[in-house]
C-alpha positions in Angstrom: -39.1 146.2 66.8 -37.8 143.5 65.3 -38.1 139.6 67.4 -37.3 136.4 66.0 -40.5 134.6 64.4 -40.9 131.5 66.2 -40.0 128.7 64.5 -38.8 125.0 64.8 -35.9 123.6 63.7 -35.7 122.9 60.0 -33.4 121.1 57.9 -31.1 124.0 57.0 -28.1 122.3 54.0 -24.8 124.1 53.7 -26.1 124.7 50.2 -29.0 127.3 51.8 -26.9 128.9 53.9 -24.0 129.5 51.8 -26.9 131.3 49.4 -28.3 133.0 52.2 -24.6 134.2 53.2 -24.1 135.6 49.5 -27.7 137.5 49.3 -26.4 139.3 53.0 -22.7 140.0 51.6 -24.1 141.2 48.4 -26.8 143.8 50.2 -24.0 145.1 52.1 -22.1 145.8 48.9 -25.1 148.6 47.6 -23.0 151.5 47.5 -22.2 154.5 45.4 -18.6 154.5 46.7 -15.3 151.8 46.7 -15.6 149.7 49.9 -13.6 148.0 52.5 -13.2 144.5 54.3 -11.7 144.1 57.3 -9.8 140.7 56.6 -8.2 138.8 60.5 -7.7 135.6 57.9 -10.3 134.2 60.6 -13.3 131.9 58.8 -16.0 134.5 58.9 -13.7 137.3 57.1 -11.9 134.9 54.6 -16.3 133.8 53.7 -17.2 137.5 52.7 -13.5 137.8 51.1 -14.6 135.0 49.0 -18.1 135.9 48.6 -17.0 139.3 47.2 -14.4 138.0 45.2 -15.3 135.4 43.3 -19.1 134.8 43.8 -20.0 138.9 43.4 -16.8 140.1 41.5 -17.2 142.9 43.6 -14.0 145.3 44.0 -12.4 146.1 47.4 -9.7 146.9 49.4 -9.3 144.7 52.6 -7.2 145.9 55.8 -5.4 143.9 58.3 -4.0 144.5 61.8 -1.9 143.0 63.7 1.4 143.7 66.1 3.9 143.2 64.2 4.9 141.1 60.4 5.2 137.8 62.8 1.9 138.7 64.5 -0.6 135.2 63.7 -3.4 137.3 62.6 -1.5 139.1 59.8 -0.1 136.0 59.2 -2.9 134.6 58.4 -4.9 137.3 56.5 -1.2 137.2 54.4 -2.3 133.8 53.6 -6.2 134.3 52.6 -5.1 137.3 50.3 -2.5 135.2 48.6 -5.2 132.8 47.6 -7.6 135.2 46.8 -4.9 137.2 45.1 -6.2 140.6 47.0 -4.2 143.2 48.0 -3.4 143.9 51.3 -2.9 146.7 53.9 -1.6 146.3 57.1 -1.5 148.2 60.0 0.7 147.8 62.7 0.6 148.3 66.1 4.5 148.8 66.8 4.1 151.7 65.3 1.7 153.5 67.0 2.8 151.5 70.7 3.8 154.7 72.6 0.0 156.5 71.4 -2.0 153.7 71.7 -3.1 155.0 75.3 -3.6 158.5 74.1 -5.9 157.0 71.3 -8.0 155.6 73.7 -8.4 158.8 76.0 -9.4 160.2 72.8 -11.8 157.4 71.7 -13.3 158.0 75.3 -13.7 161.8 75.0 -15.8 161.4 71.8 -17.7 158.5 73.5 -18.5 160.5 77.0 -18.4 157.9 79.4 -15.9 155.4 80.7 -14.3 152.8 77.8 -11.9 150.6 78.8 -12.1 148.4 75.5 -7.9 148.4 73.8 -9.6 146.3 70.8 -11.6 149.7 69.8 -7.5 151.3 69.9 -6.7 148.5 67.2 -10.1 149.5 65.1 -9.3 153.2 65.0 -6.1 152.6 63.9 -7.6 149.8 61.3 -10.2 152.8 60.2 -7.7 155.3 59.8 -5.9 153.5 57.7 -9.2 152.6 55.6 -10.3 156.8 55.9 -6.7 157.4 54.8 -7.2 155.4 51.6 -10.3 157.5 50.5 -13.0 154.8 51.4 -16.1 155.2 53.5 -17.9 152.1 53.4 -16.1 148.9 55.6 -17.5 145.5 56.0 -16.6 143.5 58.6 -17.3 139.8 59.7 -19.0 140.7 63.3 -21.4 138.3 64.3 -21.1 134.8 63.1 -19.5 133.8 65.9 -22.7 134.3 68.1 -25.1 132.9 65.7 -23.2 129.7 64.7 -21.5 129.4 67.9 -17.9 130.0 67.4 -16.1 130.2 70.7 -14.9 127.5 72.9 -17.5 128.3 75.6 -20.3 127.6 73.1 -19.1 124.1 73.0 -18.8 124.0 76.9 -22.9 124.9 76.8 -23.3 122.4 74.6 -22.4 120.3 77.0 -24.4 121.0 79.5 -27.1 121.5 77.0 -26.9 117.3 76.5 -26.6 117.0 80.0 -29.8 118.7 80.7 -31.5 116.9 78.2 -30.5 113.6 79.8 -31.7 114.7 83.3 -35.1 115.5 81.8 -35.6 112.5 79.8 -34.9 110.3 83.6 -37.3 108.0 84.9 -36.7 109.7 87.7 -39.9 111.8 88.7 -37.8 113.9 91.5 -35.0 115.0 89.4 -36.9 116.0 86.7 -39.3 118.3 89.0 -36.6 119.8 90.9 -34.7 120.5 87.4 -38.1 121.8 86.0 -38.7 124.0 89.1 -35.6 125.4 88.8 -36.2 126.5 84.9 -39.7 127.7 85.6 -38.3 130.1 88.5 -35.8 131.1 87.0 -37.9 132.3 83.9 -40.4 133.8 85.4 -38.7 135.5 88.2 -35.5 136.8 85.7 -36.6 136.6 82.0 -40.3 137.8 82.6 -39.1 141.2 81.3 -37.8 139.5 78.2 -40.4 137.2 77.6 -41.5 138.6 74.1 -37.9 137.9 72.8 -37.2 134.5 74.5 -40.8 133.3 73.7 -39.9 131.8 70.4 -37.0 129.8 72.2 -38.5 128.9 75.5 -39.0 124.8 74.0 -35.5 124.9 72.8 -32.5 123.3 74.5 -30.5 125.2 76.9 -27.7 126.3 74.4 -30.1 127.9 72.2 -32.2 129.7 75.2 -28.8 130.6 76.9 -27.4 131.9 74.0 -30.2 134.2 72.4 -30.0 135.5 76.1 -26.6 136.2 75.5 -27.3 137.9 72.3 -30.3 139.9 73.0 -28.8 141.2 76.6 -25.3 141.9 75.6 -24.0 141.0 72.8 -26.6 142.9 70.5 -25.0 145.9 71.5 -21.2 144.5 72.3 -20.7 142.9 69.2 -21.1 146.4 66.8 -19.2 148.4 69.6 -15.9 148.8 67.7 -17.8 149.6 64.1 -20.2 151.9 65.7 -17.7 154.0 68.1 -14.2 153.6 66.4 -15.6 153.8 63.1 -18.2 156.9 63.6 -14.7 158.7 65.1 -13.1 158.1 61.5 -16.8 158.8 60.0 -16.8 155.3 58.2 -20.3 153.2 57.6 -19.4 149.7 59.1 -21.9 146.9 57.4 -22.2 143.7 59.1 -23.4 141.0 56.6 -23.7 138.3 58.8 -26.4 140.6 60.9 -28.7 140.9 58.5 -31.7 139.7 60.1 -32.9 137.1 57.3 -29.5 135.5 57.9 -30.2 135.4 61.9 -33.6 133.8 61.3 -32.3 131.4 59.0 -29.5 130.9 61.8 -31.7 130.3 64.9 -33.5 127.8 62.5 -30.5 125.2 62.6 -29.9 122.7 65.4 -26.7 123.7 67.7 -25.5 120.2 66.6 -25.0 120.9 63.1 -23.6 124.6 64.7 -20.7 122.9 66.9 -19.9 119.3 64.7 -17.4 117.3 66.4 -17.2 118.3 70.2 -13.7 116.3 70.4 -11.5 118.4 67.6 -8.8 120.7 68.3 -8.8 121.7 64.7 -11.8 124.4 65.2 -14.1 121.7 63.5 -16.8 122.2 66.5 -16.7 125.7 65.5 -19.2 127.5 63.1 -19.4 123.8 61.4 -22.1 124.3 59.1 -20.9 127.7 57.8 -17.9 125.9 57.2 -19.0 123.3 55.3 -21.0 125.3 53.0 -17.7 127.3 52.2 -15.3 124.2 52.4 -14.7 123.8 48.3 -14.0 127.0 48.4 -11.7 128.0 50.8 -8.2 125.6 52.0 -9.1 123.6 55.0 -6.1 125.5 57.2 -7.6 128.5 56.6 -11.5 127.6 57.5 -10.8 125.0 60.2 -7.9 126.6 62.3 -8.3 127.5 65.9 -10.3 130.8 66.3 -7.8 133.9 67.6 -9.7 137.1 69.4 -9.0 140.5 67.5 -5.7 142.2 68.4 -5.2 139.0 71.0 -1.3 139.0 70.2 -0.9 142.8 70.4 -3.0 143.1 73.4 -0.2 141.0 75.4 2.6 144.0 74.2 0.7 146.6 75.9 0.0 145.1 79.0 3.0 142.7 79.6 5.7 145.0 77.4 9.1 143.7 77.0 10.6 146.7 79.1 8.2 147.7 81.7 10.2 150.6 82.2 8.7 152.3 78.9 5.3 151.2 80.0 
């Protein structure tokens, strides 16, 4: 099984990781068949939009999804395919409103157990689209947010992360015991089971300890939920290029700093900053460096807080 080599920080350029980004797109492209990109217009999908594009000149066919035609996601993957002059299809969720419950019942018969998840209702409808279109191969941007820390709580941790640093760099011996203690309880008492992935980690700052948790625990299995149940139902292969595993060494090799950027910038600068920056000649500054948006966040409110709650 694979566990992250342990290594120290190293001084990691834009330059490297936008090559190490292109060497993952471009595996995921190996096919014999036409392929897919699920394009929100967020960073990470407008990167492998590019990548394929004009770094690979790889064809596809990217897919968007969103509420309605004033829905901000579609909005905005509108805007990246205009630059990139792709075409685009769109999928829309007023149109399948009244089955979007019965999709999920469905989605949860094929699963066999409980899933409560309406983001896996927007991803079958995405992939039926996509299966509808005569493709079998999808790529999708899952990940990049949990290895270059891309949502807001990230930056919250970092925060504390700098905070903890400051109480154990005190002169004073009792706060830096009592913080100590704490740590060394808390890892062997709760993360002995884990030990062989946190080892490489266990010198690291907070964030970066906290995190890997994060990622090992839950979100190893959370983040390819949608691809692997909503797209096995519409028998699609779902590649994630920024999970290829050279790309989450090179990843957990670069400082959280150079990760979150400016902690005080309501742009989404202190988001994903170096993968960014490595992409920022490429792609317009609105469309790298606006606020992040959750998948289906605008559609989700229809469903739950509809206009007539009568037709609920």
């Amino acid at each position: 099984y694979w566990t992250l080599p342990k290594r120290k920080f190293l001084d990691v350029s834009p330059q490297d990781l936008k090559k190490k980004v292109i060497e993952a797109v471009a595996l995921t492209t190996v096919s014999d068949v036409p392929i897919a990109l699920l394009l929100s217009g967020g960073a990470d999908s407008s990167i492998i939009a590019h990548v394929l594009k004009n770094e690979l000149q790889k064809p596809f066919q990217a897919f968007a999804f969103g509420r309605n035609e004033q829905d901000e996601e579609i909005v905005r993957a509108r805007k990246v395919a205009a630059f990139l002059n792709l075409d685009l299809h769109v999928s829309s969720l007023e149109k399948i409103q009244d089955k979007a419950l019965t999709m999920m019942a469905s989605l949860i018969r094929q699963y066999g157990e409980p899933l409560y998840l309406l983001p896996m209702v927007y991803g079958l409808l995405l992939f039926q689209g996509i299966r509808k279109a005569g493709l079998k191969v999808v790529l999708t941007g899952a990940g990049a947010d949990e290895l270059f820390f891309g949502y807001l709580g990230h930056r919250k941790t970092y925060l504390i992360s700098l905070w903890l640093s400051v109480i154990h760099s005190s002169p004073f011996s009792i706060k830096k015991y009592l913080l100590r203690g704490a740590e060394k309880n808390i890892r062997e008492e709760f993360f002995h089971v884990w030990e062989p992935f946190f080892e490489p980690l266990l010198d690291r700052p907070y964030i970066e300890f906290s995190n890997f948790f994060a990622l090992i625990v839950e979100n190893a299995h959370s983040i390819t939920m949608l691809s692997d149940i909503a797209g096995s139902f519409e028998s699609l292969e779902v590649r994630c290029p920024f999970l290829d595993y050279q790309l989450v060494e090179m990843a957990f090799r670069i400082s959280a700093k150079e990760k979150i950027g400016s902690l005080f910038s309501s742009t989404g600068a202190y988001q994903k900053a170096i993968l960014k920056k490595a992409f920022e000649k490429d792609l317009p500054e609105d469309i790298l460096y606006q606020p992040k948006v959750g998948f289906g966040h605008f559609a989700q409110e229809k469903i739950f807080f509809p206009e007539n709650p009568k037709n609920a």
